[in-house]
C-alpha positions as CSV (number, residue, x, y, z in Angstrom):
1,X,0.0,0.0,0.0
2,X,2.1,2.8,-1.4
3,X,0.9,6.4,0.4
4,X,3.5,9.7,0.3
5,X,4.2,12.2,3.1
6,X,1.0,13.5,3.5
7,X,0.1,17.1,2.6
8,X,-1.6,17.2,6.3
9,X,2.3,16.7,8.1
10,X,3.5,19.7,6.4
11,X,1.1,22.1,5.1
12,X,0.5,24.1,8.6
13,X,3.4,23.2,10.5
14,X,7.6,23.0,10.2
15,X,8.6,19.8,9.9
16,X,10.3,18.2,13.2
17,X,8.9,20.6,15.2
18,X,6.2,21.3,17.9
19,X,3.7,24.1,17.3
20,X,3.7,27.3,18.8
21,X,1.1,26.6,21.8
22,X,0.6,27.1,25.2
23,X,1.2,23.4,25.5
24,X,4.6,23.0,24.0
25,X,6.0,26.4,25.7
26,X,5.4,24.6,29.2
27,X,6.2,20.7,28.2
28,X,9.0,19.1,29.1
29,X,10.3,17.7,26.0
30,X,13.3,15.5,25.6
31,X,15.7,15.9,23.0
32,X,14.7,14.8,19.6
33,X,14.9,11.2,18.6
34,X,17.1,9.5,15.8
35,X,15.3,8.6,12.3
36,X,14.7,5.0,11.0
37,X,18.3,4.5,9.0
38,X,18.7,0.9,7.2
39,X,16.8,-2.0,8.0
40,X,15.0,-3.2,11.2
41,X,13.0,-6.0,12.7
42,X,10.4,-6.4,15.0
43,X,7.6,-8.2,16.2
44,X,5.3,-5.3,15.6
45,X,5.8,-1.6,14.3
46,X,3.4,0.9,15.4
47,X,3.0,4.1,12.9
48,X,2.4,7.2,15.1
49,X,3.0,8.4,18.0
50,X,-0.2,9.7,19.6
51,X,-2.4,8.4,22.6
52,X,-3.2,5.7,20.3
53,X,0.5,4.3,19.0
54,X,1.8,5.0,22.2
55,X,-0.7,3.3,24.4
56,X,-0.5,0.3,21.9
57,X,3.5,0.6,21.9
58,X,3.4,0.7,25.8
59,X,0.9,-2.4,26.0
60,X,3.1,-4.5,23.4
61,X,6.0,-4.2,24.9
62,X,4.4,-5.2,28.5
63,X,3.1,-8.0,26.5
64,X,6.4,-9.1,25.5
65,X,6.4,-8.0,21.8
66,X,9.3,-6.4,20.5
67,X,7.9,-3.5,19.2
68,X,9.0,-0.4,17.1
69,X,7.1,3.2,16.7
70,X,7.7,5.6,13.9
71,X,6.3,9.3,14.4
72,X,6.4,11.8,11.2
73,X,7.2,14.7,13.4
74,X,7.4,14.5,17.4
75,X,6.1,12.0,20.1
76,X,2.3,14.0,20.3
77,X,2.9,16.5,17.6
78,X,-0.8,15.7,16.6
79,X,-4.2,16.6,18.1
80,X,-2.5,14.4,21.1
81,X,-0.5,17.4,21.9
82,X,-3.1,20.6,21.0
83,X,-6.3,19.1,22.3
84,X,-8.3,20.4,24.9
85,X,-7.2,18.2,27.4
86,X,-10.7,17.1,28.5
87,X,-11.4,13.2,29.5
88,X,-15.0,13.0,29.2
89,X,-17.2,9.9,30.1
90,X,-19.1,7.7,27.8
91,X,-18.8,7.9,23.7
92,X,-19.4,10.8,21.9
93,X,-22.7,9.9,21.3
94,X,-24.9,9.6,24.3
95,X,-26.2,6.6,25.5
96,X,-29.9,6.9,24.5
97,X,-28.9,7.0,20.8
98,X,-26.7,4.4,20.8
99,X,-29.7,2.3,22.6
100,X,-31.9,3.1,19.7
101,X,-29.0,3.1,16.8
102,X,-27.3,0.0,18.4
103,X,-29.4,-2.1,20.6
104,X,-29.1,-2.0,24.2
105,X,-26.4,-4.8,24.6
106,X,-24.3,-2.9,22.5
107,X,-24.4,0.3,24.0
108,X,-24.0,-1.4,27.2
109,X,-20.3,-2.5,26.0
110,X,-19.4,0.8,24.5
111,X,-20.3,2.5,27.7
112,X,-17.9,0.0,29.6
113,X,-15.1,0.1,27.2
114,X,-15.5,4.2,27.5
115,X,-15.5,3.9,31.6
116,X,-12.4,2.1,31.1
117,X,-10.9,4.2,29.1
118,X,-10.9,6.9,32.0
119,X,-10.2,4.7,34.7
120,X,-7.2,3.2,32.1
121,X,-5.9,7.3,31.6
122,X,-5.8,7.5,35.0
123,X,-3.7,4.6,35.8
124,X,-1.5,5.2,33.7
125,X,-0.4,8.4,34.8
126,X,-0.1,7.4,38.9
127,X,1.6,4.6,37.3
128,X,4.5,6.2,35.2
129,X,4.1,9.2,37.5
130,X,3.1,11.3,34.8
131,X,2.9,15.4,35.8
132,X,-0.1,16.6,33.6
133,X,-1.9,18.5,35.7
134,X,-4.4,15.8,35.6
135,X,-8.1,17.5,37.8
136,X,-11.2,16.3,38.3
137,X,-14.6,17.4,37.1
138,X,-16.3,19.0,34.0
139,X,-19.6,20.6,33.2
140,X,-21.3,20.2,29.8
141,X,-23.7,23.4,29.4
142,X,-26.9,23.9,27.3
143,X,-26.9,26.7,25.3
144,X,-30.9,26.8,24.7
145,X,-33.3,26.2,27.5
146,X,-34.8,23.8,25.4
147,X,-31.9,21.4,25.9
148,X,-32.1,21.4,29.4
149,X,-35.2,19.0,29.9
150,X,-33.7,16.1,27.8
151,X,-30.4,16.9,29.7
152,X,-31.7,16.5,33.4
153,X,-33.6,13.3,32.2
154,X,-30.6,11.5,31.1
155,X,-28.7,12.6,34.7
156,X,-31.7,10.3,35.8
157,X,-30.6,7.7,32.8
158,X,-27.1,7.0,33.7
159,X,-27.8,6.9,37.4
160,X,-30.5,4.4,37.5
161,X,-30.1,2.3,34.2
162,X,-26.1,2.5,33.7
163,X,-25.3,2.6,38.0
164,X,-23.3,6.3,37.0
165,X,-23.5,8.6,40.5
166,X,-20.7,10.8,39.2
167,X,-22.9,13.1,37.4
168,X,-25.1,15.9,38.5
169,X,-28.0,18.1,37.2
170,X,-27.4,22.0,37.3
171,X,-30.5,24.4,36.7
172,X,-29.8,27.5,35.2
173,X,-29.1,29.4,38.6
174,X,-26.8,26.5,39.5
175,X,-24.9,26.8,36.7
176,X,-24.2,30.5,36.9
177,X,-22.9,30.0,40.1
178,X,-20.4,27.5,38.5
179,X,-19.5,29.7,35.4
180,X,-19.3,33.2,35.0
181,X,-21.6,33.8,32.0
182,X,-25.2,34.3,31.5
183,X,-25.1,32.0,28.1
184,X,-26.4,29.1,29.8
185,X,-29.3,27.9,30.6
186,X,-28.3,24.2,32.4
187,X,-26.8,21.3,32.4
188,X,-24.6,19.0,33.8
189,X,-21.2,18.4,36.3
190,X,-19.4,15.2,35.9
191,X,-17.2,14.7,39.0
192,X,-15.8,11.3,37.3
193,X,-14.3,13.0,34.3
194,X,-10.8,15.0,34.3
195,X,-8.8,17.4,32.4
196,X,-4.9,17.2,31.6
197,X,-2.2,18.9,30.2
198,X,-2.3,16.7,27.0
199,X,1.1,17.1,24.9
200,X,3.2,16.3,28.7
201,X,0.5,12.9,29.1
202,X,1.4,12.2,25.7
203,X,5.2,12.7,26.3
204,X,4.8,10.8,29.5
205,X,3.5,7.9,27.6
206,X,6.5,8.1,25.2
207,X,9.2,7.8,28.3
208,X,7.0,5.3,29.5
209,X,7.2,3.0,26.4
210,X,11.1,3.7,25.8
211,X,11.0,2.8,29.5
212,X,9.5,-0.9,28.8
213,X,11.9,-1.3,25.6
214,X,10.0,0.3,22.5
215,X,12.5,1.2,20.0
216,X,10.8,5.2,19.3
217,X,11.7,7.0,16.0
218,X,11.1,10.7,15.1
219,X,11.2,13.1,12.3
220,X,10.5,9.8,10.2
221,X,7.4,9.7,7.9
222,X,6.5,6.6,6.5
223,X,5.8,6.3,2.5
224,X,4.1,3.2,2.5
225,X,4.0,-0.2,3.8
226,X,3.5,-3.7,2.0
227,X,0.8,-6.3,3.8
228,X,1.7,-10.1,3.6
229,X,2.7,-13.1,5.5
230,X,5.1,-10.4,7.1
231,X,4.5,-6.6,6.5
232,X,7.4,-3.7,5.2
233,X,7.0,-0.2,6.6
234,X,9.2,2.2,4.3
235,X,10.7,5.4,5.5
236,X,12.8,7.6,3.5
237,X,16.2,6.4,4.7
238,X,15.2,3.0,5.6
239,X,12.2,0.6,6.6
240,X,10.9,-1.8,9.3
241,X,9.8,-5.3,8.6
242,X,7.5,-6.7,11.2
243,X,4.9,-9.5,11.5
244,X,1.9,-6.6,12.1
245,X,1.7,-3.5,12.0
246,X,-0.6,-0.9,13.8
247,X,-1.6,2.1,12.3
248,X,-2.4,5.1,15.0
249,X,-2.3,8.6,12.5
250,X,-5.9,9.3,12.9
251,X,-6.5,13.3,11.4
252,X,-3.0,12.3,9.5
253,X,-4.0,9.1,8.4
254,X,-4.7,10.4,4.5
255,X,-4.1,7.6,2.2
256,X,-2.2,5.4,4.6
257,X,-5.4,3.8,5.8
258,X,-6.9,2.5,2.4
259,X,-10.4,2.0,3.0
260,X,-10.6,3.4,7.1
261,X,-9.4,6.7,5.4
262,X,-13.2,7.0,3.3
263,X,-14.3,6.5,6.9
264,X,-12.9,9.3,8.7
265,X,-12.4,13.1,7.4
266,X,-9.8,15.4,8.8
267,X,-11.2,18.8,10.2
268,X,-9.2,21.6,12.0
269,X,-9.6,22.4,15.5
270,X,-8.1,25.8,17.3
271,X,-7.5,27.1,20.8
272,X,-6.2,30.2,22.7
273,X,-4.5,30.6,25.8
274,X,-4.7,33.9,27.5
275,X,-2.2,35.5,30.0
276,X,-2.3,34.0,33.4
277,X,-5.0,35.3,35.4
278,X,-5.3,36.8,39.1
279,X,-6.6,34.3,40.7
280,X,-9.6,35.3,41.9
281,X,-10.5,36.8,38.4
282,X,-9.8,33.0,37.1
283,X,-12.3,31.8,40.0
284,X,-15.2,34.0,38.8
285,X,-14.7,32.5,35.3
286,X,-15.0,29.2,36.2
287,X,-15.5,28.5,40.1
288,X,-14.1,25.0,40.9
289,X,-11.6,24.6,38.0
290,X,-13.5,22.1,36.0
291,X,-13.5,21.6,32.4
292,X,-16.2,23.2,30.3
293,X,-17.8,22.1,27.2
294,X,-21.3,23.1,25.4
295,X,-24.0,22.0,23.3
296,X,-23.6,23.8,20.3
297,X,-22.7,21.8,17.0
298,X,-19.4,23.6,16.6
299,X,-18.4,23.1,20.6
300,X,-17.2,25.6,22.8
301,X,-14.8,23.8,25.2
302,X,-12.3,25.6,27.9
303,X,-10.9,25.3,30.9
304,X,-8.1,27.0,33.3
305,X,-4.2,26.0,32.8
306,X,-2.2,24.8,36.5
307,X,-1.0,28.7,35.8
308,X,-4.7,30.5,35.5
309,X,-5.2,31.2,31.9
310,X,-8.0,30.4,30.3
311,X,-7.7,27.7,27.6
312,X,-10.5,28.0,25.3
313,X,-11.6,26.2,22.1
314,X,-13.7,27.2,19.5
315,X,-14.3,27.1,16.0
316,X,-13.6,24.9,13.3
317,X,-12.4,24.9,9.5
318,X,-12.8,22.6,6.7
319,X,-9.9,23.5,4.3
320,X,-6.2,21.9,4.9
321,X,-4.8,25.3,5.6
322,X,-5.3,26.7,9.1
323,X,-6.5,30.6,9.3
324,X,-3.8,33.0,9.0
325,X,-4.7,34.6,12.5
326,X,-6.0,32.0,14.8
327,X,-6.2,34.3,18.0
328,X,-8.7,36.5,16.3
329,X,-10.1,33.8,14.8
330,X,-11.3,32.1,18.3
331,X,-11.0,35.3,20.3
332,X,-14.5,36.2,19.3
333,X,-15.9,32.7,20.3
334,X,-14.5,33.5,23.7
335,X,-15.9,37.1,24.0
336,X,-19.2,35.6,23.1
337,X,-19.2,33.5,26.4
338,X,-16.6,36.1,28.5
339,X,-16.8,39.6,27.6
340,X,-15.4,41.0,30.8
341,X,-12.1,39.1,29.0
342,X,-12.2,42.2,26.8
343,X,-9.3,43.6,27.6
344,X,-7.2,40.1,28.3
345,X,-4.4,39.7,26.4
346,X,-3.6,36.1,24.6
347,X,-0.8,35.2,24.2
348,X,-1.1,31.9,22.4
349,X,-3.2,30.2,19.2
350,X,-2.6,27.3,18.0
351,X,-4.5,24.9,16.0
352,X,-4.7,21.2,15.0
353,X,-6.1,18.6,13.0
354,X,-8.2,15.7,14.3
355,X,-10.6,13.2,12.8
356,X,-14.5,12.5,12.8
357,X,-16.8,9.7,11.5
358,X,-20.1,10.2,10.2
359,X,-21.9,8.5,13.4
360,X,-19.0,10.6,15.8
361,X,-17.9,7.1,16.8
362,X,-14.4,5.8,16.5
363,X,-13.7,3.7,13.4
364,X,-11.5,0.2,14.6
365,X,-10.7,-2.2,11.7
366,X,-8.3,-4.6,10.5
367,X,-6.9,-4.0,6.6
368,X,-5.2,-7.0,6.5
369,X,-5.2,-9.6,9.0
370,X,-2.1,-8.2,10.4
371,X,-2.7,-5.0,9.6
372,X,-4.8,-2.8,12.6
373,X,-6.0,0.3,12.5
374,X,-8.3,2.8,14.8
375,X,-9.2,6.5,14.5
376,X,-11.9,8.8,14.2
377,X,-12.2,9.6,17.8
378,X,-14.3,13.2,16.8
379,X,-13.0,15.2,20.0
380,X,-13.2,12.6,22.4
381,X,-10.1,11.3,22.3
382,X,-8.2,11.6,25.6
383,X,-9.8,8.6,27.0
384,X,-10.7,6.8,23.8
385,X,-7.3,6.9,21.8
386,X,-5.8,5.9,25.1
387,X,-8.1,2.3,25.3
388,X,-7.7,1.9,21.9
389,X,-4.0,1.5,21.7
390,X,-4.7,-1.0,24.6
391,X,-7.3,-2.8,22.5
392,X,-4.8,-3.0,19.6
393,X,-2.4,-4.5,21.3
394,X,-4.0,-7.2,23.3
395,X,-5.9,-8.3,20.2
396,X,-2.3,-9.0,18.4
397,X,-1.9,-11.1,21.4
398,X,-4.8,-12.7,20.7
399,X,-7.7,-11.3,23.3
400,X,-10.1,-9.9,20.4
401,X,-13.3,-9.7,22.1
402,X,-13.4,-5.6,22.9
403,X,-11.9,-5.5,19.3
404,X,-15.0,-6.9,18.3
405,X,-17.1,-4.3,20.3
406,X,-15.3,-1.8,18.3
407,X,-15.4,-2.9,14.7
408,X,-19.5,-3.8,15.1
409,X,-20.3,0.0,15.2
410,X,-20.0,0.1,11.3
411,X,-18.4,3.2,10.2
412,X,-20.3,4.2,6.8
413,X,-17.7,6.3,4.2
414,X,-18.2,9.9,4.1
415,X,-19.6,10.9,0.8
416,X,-18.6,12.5,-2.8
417,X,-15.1,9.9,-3.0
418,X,-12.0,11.7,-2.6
419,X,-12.5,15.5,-4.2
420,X,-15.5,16.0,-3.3
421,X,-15.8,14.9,0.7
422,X,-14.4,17.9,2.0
423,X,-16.5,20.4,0.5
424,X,-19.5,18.0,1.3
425,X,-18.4,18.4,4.6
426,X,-17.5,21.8,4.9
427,X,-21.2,22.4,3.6
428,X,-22.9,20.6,6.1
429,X,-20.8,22.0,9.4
430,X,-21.2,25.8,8.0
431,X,-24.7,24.7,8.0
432,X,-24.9,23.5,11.7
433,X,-22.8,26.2,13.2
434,X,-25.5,28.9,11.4
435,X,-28.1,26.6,13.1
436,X,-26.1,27.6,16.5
437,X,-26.2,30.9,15.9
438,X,-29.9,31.4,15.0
């Protein structure tokens, strides 16, 4: 399967090098790593270094495989190392339409797999003593009063049917006296869900897998790989010949992924970081320093950094090329929920490129029958690239039953083939994000 360095690894970044974010100024990165350079051999090699190649790499080599990862750029260069750092419960979609979509048995299982996933993040991090700022809590907030009916009933959902206690209703006044905005009208606080410093988890990760004997290479794209009784992964000044091969690229996955790329589109993500805040300034914004997303389409997410800024995320694009001012591009976004933020001065915008499925559920497949691949995550990806590396990895040891789980949900290919998915897509999001507005 012959794919080139992919237009998505270059066109908004340097190559080799971490973005200019808030995230990268405050990580502590190790030195770069060495390129693949001749031939090498492993048991499996693992292309990209995100939650979801690192997790897998990690498990492998606690499995005993000898196991090799290859990152185009930097150990979480991707959206594992811009995101917003929230590690929400459940799947993406909520658990009364994946009852209806799914079947109830079904549901049941993602909702365990997804619980897993956070308890799974968690672990990891006391175990490797990871230093991500890792806190509890977030609050989802409705954005129409509408919303908040159907809300509160599903509180009443996942504590009776699903045995979830972690979660709480908020009525408008409660939530004010979380958040200080008017622009909501409900909602939600989930005190089993957490928010991180994502690029130093991801980082974290990588010492962790070096630490159980994964062979890590950098600044090393792969061209393409050949799929056989064994399987060849070429880079530019060498390649890797393994029995499998796990690919983790997700947003950056282009043609790499043959068929799983049809099931997943890349879209661009952005966030700000303002100056550090006083601190009681930061406590009127948002009270118990819990992560915040919304109900609209195009989600409004934020939350405050372990040095009081507020990190906020808004807006999306559907072209390759990011906007040529990202802090005014989102800094409107945050004025719309903050104004007394006015006069705040940001001093970082960043942006990144993640991956979404049609249904917003992740897409977990098998291109050859050594050949695994997951993705798709659509912003929910803390917790749910993490598992899946783990679910990768213990099904090339032979435990297949949550890859199973994973591969029933059925992905369907986003429309118009190749040329025309993108401006398909970028029609139907400029259509829900007017819906938000009006």
């Amino acid at each position: 399967m012959a794919s080139p360095m992919g237009r998505l690894l270059t066109v908004n970044d340097t190559f080799g090098e971490y973005p200019p974010s808030y995230y990268a100024a405050t990580a502590d990165r190790p030195e770069p790593l060495p390129s693949v350079a001749g031939q090498l051999s492993c048991d499996v090699c693992v292309i990209g270094g995100g939650y979801t190649g690192l997790s897998a790499a990690l498990h492998l080599a606690e499995q005993g495989a000898d196991t090799v990862l290859v990152e185009a750029h930097r150990i979480g260069w991707g959206a594992s190392g811009r995101n917003g750092g929230q590690l929400g419960s459940g799947q993406r979609r909520s658990q009364t339409e994946l009852e209806r979509r799914l079947g109830v048995d079904h549901a049941r299982q993602l909702w365990e797999i997804a619980e897993a996933a956070k308890r799974l993040v968690k672990a990891l991090i006391e175990r490797h003593r990871i230093d991500c700022d890792l806190k509890p809590g977030a609050i989802h907030a409705d954005h129409r009063a509408r919303f908040v009916a159907d809300t509160h009933r599903y509180v009443e959902k996942l504590r009776a049917e699903y045995g979830y206690e972690q979660i709480e209703p908020l009525s408008r006044e409660e939530i004010r006296g979380h958040l200080g905005t008017d622009c909501y009208h409900g909602g939600t606080i989930d005190r089993g869900a957490a928010h991180l410093h994502p690029l130093n988890y991801a980082l974290g990760l990588g010492r962790a897998a070096r630490a159980a004997g994964v062979r890590v290479f950098e600044r090393c794209p792969v061209l393409g790989y050949t799929a056989g009784a064994g399987c060849r992964v070429r880079c530019a000044n060498g390649h890797v010949d393994a029995d499998a091969v796990i690919i983790a690229c997700n947003g950056y996955l282009e043609r790499l992924g043959a068929g799983a790329g049809d099931r997943t589109m890349p879209i661009n993500n952005y966030i700000i970081a303002t100056e550090p805040l006083p601190e009681e300034f930061a406590r009127e914004l948002i009270r118990d320093d819990v992560a915040v997303s919304d109900s609209k389409f195009v989600i409004n997410y934020y939350r405050l950094s372990a040095d009081r800024r507020l990190l906020f995320g808004g807006g999306e694009s559907y072209r390759y090329t990011f906007p040529r001012d990202i802090k005014s591009f989102v800094r409107p976004h945050m004025l719309a929920i903050y104004p007394q933020l006015a006069d705040t001065k940001i001093d970082y915008g960043w942006g990144g490129t993640l991956a979404v499925t049609r249904s917003r559920l992740p897409c977990f497949g098998h291109l050859a029958h050594n050949v695994l691949i997951a993705g798709g995550y659509s912003g929910h990806g803390v917790g749910m690239a993490t598992i899946a590396g783990q679910i990768l990895a213990e099904t090339i040891d032979g435990s297949t039953a949550r890859m199973e789980i994973m591969e029933r949900i059925r992905s369907r290919p986003f429309p118009g083939g190749r040329w025309l998915r993108w401006p398909l897509l970028a029609m139907a999001m400029t259509y829900y994000s007017l819906r938000d507005r009006f």
